[in-house]
C-alpha positions as CSV (number, residue, x, y, z in Angstrom):
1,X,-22.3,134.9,3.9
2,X,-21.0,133.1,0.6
3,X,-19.7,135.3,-1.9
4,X,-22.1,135.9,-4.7
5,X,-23.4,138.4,-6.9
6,X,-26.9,138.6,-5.9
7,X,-29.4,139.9,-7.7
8,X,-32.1,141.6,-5.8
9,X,-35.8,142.7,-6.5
10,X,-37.3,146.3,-5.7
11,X,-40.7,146.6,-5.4
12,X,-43.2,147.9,-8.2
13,X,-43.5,151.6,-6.5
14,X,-44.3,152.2,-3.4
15,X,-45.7,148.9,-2.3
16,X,-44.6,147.9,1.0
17,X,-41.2,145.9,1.2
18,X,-43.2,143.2,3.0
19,X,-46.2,142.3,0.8
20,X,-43.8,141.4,-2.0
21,X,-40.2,140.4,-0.8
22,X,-39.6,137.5,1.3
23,X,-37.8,138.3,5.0
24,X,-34.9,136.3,3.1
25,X,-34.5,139.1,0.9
26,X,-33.7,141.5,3.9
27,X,-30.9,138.9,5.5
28,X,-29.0,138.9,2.2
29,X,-29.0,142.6,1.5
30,X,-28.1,143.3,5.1
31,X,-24.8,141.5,4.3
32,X,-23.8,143.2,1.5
33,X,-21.7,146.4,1.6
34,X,-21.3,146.4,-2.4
35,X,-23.8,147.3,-4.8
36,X,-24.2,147.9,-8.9
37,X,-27.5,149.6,-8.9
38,X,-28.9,151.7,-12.0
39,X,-29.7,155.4,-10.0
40,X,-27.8,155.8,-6.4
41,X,-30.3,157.8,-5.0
42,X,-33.5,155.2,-5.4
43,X,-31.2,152.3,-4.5
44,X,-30.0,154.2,-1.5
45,X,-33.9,154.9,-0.5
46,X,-34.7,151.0,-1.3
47,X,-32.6,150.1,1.0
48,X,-33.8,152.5,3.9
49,X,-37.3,150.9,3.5
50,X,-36.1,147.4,3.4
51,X,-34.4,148.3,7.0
52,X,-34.1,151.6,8.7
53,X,-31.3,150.7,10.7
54,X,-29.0,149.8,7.4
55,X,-25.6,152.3,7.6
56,X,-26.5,153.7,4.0
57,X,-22.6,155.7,4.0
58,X,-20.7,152.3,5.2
59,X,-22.0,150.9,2.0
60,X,-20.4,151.3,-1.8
61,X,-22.2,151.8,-5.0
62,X,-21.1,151.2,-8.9
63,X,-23.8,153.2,-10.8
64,X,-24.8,150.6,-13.9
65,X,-26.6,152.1,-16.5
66,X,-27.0,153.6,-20.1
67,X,-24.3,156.0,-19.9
68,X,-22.1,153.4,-18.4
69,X,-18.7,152.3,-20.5
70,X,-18.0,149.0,-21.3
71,X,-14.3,149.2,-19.1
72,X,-16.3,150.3,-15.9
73,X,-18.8,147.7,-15.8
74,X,-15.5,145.4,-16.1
75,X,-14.1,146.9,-12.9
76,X,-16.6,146.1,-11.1
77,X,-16.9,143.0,-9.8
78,X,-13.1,143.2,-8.2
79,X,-14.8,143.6,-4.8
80,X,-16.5,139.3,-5.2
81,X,-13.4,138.5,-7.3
82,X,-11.6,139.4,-3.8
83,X,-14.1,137.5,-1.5
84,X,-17.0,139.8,-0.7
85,X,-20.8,139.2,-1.8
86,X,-22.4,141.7,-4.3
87,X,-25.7,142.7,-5.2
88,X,-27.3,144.1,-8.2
89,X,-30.4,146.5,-7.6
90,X,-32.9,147.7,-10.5
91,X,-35.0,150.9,-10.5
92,X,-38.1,148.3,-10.0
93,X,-38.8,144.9,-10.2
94,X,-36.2,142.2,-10.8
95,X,-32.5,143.4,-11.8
96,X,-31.0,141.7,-15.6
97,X,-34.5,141.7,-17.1
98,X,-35.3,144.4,-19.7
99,X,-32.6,146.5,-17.3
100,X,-28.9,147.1,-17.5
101,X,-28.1,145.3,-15.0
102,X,-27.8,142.3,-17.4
103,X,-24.4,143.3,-18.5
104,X,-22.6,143.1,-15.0
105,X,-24.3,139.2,-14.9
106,X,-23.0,138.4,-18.2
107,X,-19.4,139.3,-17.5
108,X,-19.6,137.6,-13.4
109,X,-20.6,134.4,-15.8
110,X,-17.6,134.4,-17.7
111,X,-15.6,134.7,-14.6
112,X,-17.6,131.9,-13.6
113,X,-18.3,133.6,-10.2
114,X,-21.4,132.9,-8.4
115,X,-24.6,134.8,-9.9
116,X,-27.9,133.5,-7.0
117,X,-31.3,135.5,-8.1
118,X,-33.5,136.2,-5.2
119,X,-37.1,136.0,-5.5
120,X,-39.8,139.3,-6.1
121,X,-42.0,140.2,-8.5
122,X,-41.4,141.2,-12.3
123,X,-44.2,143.0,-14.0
124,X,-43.3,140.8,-16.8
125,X,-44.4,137.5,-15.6
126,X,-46.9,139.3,-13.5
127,X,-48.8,140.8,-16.1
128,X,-48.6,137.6,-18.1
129,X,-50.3,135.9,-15.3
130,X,-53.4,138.3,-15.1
131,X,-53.7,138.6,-18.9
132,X,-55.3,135.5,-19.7
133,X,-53.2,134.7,-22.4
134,X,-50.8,132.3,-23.5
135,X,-48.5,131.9,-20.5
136,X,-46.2,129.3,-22.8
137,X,-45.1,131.1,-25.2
138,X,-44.5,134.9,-25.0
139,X,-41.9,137.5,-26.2
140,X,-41.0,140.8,-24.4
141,X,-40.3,143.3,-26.8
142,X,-39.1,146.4,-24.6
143,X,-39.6,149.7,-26.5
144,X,-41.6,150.0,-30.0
145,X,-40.2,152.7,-32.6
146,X,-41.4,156.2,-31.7
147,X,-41.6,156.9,-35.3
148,X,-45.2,156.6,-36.4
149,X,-45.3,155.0,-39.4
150,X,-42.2,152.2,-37.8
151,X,-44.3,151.9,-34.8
152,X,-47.7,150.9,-36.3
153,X,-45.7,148.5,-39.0
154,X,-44.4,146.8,-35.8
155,X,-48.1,146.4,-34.4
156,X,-49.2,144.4,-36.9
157,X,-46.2,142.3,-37.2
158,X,-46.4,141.6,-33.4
159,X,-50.4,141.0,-33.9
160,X,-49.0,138.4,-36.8
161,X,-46.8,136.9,-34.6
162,X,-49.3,136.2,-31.9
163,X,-51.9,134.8,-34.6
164,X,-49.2,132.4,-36.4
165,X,-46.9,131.5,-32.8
166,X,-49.8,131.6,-30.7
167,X,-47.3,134.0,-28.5
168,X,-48.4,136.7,-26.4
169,X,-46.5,139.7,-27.4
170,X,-45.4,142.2,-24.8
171,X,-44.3,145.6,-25.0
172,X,-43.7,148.9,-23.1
173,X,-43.8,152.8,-23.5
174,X,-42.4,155.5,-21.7
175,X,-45.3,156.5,-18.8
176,X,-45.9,159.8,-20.3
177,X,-46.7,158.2,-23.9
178,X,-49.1,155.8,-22.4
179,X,-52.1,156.9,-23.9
180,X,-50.4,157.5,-27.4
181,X,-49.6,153.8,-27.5
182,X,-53.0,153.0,-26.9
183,X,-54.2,155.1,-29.4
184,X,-51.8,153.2,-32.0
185,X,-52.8,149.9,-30.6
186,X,-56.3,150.9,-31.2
187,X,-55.5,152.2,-34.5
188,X,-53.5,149.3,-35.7
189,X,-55.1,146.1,-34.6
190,X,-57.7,143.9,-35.9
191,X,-61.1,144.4,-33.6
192,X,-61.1,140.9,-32.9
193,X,-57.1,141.5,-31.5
194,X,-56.9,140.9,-27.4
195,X,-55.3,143.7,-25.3
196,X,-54.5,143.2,-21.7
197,X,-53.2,146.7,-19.7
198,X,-51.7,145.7,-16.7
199,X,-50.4,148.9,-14.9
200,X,-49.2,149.2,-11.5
201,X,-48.9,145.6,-10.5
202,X,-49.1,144.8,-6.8
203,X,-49.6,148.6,-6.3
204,X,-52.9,149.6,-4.9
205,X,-54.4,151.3,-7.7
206,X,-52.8,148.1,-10.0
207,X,-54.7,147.6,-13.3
208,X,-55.1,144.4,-14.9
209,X,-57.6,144.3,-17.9
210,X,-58.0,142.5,-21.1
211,X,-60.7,143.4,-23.7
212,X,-61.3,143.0,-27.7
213,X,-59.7,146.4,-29.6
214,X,-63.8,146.7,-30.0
215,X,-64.1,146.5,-26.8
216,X,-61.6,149.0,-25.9
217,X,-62.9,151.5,-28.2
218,X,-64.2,154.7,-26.8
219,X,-63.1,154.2,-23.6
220,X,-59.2,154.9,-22.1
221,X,-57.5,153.3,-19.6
222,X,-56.3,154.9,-16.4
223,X,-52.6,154.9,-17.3
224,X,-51.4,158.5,-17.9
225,X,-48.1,158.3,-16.7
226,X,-47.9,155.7,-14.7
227,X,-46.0,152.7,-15.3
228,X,-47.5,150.2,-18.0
229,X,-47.1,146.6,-20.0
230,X,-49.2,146.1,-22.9
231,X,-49.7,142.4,-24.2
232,X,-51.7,141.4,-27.5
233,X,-52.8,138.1,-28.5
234,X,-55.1,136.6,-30.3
């Protein structure tokens, strides 16, 4: 197997590996015995679903995220610097997008070592696709300020943008905040304004809607704490 650091998709929850991960997928990881993942414990049980038979304590992991120094992250690459093939696993959905994972990427492509991304889905481009909305031009945003007054000053100016760009703007929230964001939205857009919630995504309760804020008004989507994207556009 060529040396590489490849990056590999988890699923969106508990959908099965099958319905969203090639069987390429499961040859690559089952040649890897070194992996940067962002939580041990969910990459560990990723693995176990993508093949039971995979010796989970033969294996290494590099922990990758938040809390992670600089100097660390630089280490660990030394395993494909020496000849062996890496991967990089996410807590869903494709690793170096909106996810820590990035960092490991950017330093193995200024060694100018090998970086192959393997295909499976990304809520990102995922909910883009069910929005309805501009699929050529669109910003992910990550997090909006908590703050309330920073947050709803940030609505409009995203709502600008996607008037004046014609970009769909996307955003997130942490699960349990859900509803709170969509209170804001609600509070903070023009009526006219197009939200799409797309929650769950390839899931089997997934949630893909777009509505006017009119039309969303008096009614609240089923996304208590469950993961979300919102998108806005014109």
């Amino acid at each position: 197997m060529e040396p590489a650091l490849y990056l590999i998709p988890v699923t969106l929850g508990d959908t099965p590996v099958s319905k969203v991960l090639p069987a390429y997928n499961h040859d690559v990881i089952m040649g890897i015995k070194h992996f940067i993942v962002e939580n041990v414990r969910s990459a560990r049980r990723f693995l176990k679903r993508v093949d039971q038979e995979i010796d989970i304590d033969a294996l290494t992991f590099y922990e990758l995220n938040k809390h992670t120094s600089p100097e660390a992250i630089g280490t660990y690459l030394k395993p494909l610097q020496e000849g062996c093939p890496m991967g990089v696993i996410s807590e869903a959905g494709c690793p170096a997008v909106a996810d820590p994972g990035a960092d490991v990427v950017a330093i193995a492509q200024r060694k100018k070592l090998k970086v192959v991304p393997l295909v499976g889905p990304s809520s990102i481009i995922l909910s883009v696709m069910a929005s309805g909305f501009n699929g050529q031009s669109f910003a992910f945003h990550g997090y909006l300020p908590i703050d309330a007054g920073e947050r709803a000053k940030t609505l409009k100016h995203l709502e600008s943008r996607a008037y004046a760009e014609h970009q769909t703007q996307l955003f997130i929230e942490t699960p349990y905040r859900n509803l709170k964001m969509f209170d804001d939205i609600i509070r903070s857009c023009r009526p006219q304004t197009r939200l799409c919630i797309a929650a769950n995504l390839t899931c089997d309760d997934e949630y893909a809607v777009t509505r006017t804020i009119a039309e969303w008004k008096g009614q609240r989507p089923p996304i208590d704490k469950i993961p979300c994207i919102f998108l806005i556009y014109k």
